[in-house]
C-alpha atoms as an extended CHARMM CRD file, in Angstrom:
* protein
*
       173  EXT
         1         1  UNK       CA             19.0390000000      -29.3790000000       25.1310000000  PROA      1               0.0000000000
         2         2  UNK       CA             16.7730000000      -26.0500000000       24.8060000000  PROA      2               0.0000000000
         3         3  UNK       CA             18.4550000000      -22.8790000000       25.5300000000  PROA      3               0.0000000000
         4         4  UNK       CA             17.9340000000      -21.0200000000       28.7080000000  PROA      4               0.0000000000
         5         5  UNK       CA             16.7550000000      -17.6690000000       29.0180000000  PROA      5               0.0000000000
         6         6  UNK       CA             18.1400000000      -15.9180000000       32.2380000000  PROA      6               0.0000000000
         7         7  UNK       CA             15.6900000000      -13.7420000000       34.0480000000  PROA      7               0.0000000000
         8         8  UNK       CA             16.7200000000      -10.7690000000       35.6650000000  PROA      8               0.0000000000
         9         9  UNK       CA             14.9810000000       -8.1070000000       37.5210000000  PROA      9               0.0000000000
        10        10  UNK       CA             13.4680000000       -7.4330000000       40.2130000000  PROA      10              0.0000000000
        11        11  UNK       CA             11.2480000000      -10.1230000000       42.4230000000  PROA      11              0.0000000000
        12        12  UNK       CA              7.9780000000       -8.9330000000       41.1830000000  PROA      12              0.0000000000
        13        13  UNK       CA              9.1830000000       -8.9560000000       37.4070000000  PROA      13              0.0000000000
        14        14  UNK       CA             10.4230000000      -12.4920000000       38.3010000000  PROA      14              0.0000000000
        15        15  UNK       CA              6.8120000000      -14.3870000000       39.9670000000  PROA      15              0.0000000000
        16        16  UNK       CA              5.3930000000      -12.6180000000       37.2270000000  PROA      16              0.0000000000
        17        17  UNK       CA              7.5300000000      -15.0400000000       34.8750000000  PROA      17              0.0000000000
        18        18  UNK       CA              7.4410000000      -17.7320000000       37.0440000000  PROA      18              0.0000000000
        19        19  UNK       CA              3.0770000000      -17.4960000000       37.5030000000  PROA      19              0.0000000000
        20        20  UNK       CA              3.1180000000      -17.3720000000       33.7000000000  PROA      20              0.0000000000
        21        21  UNK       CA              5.0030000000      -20.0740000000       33.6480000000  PROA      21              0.0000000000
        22        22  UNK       CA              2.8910000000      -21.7810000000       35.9320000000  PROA      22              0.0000000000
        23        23  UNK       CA             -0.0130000000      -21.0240000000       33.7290000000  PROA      23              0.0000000000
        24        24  UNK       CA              1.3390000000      -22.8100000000       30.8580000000  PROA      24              0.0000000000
        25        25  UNK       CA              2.3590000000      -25.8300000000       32.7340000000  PROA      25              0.0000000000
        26        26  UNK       CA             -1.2720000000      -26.1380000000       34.1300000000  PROA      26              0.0000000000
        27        27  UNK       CA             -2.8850000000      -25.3700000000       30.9480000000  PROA      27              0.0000000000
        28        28  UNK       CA             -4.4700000000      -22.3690000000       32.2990000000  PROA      28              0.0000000000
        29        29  UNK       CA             -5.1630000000      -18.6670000000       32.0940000000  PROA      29              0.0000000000
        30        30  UNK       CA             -5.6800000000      -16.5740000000       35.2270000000  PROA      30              0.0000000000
        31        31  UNK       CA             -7.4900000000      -13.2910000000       35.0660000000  PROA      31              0.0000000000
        32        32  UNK       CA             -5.3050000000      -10.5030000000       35.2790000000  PROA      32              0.0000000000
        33        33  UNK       CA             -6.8390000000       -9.7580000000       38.5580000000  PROA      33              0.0000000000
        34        34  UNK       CA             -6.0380000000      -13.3750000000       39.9740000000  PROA      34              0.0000000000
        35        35  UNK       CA             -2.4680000000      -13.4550000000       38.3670000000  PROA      35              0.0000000000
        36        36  UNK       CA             -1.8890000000      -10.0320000000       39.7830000000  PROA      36              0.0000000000
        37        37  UNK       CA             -2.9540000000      -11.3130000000       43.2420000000  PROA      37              0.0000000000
        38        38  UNK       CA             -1.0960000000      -13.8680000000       43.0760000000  PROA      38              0.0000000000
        39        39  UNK       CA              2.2200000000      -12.6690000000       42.5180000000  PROA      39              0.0000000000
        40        40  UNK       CA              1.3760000000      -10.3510000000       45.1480000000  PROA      40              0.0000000000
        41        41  UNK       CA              0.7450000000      -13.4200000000       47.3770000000  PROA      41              0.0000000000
        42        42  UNK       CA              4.0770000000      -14.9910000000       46.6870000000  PROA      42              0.0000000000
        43        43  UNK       CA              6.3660000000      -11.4390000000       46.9710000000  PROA      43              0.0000000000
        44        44  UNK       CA              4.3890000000      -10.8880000000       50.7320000000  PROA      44              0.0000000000
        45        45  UNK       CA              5.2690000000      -14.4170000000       52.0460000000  PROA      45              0.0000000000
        46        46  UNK       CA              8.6890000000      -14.9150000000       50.5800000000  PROA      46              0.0000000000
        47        47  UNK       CA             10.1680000000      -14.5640000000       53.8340000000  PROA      47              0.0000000000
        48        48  UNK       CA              7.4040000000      -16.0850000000       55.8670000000  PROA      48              0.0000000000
        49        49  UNK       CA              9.2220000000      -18.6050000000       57.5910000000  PROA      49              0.0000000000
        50        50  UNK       CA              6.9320000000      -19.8670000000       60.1140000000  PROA      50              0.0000000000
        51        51  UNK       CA              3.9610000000      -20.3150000000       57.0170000000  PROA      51              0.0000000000
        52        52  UNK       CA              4.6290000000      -24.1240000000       57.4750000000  PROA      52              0.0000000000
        53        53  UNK       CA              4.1050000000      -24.4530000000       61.0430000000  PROA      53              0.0000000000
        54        54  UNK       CA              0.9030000000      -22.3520000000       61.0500000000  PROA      54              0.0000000000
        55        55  UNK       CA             -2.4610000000      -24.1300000000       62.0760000000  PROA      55              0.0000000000
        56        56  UNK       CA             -4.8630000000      -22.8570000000       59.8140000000  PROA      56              0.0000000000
        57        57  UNK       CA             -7.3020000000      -24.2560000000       61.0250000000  PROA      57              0.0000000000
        58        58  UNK       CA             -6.6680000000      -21.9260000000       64.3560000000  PROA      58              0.0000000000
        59        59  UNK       CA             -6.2090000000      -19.4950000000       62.3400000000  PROA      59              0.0000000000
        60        60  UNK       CA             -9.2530000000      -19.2020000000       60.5880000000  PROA      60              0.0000000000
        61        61  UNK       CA            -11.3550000000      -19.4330000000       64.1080000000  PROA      61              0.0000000000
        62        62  UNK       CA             -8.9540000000      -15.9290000000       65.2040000000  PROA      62              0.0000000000
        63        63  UNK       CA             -9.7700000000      -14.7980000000       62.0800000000  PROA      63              0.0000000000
        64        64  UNK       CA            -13.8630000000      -15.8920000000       63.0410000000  PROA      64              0.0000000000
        65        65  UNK       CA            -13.9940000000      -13.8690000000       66.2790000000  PROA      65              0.0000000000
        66        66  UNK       CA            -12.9630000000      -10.8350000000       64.8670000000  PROA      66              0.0000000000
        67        67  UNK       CA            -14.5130000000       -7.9480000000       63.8750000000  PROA      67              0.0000000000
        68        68  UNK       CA            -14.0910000000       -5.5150000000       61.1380000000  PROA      68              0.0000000000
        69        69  UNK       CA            -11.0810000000       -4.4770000000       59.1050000000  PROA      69              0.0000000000
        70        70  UNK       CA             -9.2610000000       -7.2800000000       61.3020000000  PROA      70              0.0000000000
        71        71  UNK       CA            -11.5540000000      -10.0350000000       60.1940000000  PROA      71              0.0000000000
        72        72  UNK       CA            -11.1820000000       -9.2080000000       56.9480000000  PROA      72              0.0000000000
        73        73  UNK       CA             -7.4080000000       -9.2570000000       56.8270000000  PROA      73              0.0000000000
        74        74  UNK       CA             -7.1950000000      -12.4410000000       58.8130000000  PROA      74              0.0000000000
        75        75  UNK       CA             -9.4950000000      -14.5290000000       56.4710000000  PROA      75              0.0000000000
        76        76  UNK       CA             -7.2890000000      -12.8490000000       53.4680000000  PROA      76              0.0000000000
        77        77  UNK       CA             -3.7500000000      -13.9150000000       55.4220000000  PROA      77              0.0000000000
        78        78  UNK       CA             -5.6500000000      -17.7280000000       55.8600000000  PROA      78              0.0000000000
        79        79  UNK       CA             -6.8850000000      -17.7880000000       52.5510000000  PROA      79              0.0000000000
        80        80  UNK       CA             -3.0060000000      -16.6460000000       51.2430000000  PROA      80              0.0000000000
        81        81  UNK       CA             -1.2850000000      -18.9990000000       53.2120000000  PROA      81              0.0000000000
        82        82  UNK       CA             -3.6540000000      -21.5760000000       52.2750000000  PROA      82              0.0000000000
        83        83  UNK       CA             -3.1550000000      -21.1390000000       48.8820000000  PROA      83              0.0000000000
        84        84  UNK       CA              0.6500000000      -21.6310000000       49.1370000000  PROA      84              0.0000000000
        85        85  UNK       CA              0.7120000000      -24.6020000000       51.1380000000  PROA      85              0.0000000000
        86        86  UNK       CA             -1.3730000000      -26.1770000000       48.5310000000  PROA      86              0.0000000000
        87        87  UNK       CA              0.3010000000      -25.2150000000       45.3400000000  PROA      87              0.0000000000
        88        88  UNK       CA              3.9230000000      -25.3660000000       46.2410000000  PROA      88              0.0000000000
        89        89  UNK       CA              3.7260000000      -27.9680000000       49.5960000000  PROA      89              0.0000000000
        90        90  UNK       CA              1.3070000000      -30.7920000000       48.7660000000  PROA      90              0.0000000000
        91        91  UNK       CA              2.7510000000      -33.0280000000       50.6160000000  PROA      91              0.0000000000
        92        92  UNK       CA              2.3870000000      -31.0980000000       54.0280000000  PROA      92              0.0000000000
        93        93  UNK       CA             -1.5290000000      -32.2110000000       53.6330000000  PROA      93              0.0000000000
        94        94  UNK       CA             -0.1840000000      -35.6910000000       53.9160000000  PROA      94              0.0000000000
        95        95  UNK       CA              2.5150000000      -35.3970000000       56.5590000000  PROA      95              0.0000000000
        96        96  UNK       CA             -0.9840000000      -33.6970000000       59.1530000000  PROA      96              0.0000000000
        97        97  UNK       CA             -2.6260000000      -36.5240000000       57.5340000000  PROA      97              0.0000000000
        98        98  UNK       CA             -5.5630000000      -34.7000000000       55.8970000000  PROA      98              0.0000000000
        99        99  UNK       CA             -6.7640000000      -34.8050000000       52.2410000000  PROA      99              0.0000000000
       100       100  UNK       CA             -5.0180000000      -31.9520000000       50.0850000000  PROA      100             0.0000000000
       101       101  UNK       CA             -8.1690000000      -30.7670000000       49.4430000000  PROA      101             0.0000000000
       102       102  UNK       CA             -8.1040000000      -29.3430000000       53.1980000000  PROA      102             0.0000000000
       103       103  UNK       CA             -6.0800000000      -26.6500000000       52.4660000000  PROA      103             0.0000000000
       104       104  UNK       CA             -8.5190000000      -25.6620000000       49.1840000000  PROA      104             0.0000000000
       105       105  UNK       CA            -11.4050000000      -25.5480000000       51.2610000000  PROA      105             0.0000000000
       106       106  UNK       CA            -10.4420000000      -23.8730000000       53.8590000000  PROA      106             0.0000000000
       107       107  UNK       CA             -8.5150000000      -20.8080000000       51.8300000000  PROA      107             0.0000000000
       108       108  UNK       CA            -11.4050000000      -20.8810000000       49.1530000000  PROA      108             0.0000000000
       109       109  UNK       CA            -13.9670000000      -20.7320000000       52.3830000000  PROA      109             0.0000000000
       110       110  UNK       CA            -11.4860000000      -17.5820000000       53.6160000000  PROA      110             0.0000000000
       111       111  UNK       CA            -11.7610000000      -15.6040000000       50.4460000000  PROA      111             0.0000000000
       112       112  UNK       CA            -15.1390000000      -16.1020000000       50.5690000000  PROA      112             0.0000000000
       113       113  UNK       CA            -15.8040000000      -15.0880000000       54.0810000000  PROA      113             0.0000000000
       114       114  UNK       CA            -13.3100000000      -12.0190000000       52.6960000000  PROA      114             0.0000000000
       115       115  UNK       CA            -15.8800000000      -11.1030000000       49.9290000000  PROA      115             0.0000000000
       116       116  UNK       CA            -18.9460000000      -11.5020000000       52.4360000000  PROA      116             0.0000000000
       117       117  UNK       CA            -17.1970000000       -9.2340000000       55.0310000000  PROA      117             0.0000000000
       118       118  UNK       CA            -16.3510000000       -6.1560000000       52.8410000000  PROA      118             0.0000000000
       119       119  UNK       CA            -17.4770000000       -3.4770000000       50.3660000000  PROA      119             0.0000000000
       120       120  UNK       CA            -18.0120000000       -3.5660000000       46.7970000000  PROA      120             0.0000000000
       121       121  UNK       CA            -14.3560000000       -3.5430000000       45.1330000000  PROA      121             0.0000000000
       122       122  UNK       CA            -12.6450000000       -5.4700000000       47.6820000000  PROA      122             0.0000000000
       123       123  UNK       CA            -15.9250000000       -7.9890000000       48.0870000000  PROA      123             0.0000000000
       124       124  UNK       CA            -15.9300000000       -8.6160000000       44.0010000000  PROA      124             0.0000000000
       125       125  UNK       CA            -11.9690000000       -9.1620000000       43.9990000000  PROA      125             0.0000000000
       126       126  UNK       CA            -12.2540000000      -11.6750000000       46.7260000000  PROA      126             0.0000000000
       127       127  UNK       CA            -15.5350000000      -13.2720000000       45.3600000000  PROA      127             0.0000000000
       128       128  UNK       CA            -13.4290000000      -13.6520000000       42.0410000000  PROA      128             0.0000000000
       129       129  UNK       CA            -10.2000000000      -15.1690000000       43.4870000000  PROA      129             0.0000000000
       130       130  UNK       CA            -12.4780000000      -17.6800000000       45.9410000000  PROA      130             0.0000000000
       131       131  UNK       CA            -14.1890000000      -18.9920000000       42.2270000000  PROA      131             0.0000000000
       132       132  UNK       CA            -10.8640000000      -19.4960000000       40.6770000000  PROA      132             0.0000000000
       133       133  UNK       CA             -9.0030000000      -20.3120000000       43.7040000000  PROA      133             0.0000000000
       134       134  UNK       CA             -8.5200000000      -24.5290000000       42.5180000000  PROA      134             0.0000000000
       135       135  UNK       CA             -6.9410000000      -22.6930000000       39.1140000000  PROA      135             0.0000000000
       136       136  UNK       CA             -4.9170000000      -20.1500000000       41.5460000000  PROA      136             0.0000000000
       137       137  UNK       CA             -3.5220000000      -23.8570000000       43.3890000000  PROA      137             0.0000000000
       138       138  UNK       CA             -2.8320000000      -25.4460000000       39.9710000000  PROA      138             0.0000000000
       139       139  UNK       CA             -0.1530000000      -22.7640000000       38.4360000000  PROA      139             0.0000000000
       140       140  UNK       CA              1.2090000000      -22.8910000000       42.1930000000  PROA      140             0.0000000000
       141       141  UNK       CA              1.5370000000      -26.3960000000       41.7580000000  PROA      141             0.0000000000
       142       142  UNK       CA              3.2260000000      -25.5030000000       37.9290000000  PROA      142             0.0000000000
       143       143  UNK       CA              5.7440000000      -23.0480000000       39.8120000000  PROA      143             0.0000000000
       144       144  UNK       CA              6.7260000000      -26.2990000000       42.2940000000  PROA      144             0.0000000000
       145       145  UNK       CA              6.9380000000      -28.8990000000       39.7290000000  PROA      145             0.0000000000
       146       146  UNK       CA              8.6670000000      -26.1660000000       37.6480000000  PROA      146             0.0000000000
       147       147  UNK       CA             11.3670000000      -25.1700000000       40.0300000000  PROA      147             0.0000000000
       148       148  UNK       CA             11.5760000000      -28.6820000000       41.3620000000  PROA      148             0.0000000000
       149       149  UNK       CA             15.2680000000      -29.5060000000       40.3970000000  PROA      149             0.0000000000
       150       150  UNK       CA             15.9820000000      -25.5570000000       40.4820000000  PROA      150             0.0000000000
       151       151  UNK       CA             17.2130000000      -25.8360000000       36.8520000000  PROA      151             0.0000000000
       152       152  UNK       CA             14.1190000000      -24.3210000000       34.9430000000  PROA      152             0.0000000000
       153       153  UNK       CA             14.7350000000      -27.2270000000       32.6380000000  PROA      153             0.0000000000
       154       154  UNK       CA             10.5620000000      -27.3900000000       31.4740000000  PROA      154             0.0000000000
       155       155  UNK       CA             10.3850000000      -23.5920000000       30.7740000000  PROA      155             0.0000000000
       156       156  UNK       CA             13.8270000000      -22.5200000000       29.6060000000  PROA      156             0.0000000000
       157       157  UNK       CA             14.3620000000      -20.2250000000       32.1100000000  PROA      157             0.0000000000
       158       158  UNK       CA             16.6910000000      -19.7220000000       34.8920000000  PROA      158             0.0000000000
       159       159  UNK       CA             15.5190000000      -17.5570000000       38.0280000000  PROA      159             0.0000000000
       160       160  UNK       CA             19.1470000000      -17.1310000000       40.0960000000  PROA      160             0.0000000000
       161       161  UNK       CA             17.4760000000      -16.7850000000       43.7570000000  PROA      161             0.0000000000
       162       162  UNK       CA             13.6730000000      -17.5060000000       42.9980000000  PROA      162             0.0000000000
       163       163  UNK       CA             12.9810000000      -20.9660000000       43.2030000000  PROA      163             0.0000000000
       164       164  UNK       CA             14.9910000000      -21.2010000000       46.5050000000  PROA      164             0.0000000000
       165       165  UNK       CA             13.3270000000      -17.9670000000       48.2860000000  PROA      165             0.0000000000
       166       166  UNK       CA             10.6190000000      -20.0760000000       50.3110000000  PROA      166             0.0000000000
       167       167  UNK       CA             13.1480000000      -22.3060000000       50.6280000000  PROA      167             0.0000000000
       168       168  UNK       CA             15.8260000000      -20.5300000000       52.2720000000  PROA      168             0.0000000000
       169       169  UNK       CA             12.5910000000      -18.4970000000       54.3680000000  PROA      169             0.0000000000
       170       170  UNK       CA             12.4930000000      -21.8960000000       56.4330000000  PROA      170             0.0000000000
       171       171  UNK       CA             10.2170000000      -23.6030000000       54.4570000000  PROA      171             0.0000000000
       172       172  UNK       CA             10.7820000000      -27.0250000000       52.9990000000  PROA      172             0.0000000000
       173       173  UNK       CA              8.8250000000      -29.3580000000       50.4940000000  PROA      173             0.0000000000
């Protein structure tokens, strides 16, 4: 049995270690700029416990008649939630019976529509995480299949509180 390394710390220091982790169990390397993000994604919706009762699909036409600043935040909050439903909750594409793809689409269509919408450092960012958004889903998907069991078996590590935050937020596989 490999030892276990206990991480400590606090939450961002953890998704940082759990996204790596992620990475390696995808076979993949995010940017630094995409990694960054998407610890950032995880930390904001920890306690999001209505995430898997949104319709995005409603959501993304709110975020359609706006203008602005507001468009641009709701196509980022679609494109985020998006993201999470399809990396850690696959299976909630088949329980509203529509391919898991759905969920990529529409969040990778969100970041885009993020990029169109605003200015130069904010449009590149967004333009960057909509081309490796399907790599962004994959260490996601790492992170579930990781924390599966809540041992940390795969990786060696043990994340007290973690693995069961989305969990415990209302949200369930």
């Amino acid at each position: 049995m490999s030892e276990q390394k206990l991480l400590v710390g606090g939450g961002t220091e953890l998704w940082c270690e759990l996204v790596r982790a992620g990475e390696r169990h995808a076979r993949t390397q995010l940017s630094e700029d995409a990694e960054s993000y998407l610890v950032f994604v995880l930390l904001k919706h920890l306690k999001d416990a209505p995430l898997l009762a949104r319709v995005m699909a409603l959501d993304w036409l709110h975020a359609a008649e706006s203008l602005g600043r507001e468009r641009q935040e709701q196509l980022r909050d679609v494109g985020d939630r998006c993201l999470l439903m399809a990396g850690l909750f696959p299976s909630l594409a088949r329980r509203r019976r529509v391919d898991h793809g759905y969920f990529i689409a529409l969040g990778q269509g969100a970041y885009d529509g993020v990029a169109s919408a605003s200015r130069a450092g904010y449009a590149a960012l967004f333009a960057h995480l909509a081309s490796v958004y399907r790599s962004m889903v994959a260490v996601l998907t790492g992170v579930a299949s990781i924390s599966g069991d809540g041992s940390w078996r795969a990786t060696g590590l043990r994340v007290p509180g973690a693995a069961a935050g989305f969990r415990a937020a209302g949200t369930r596989h």
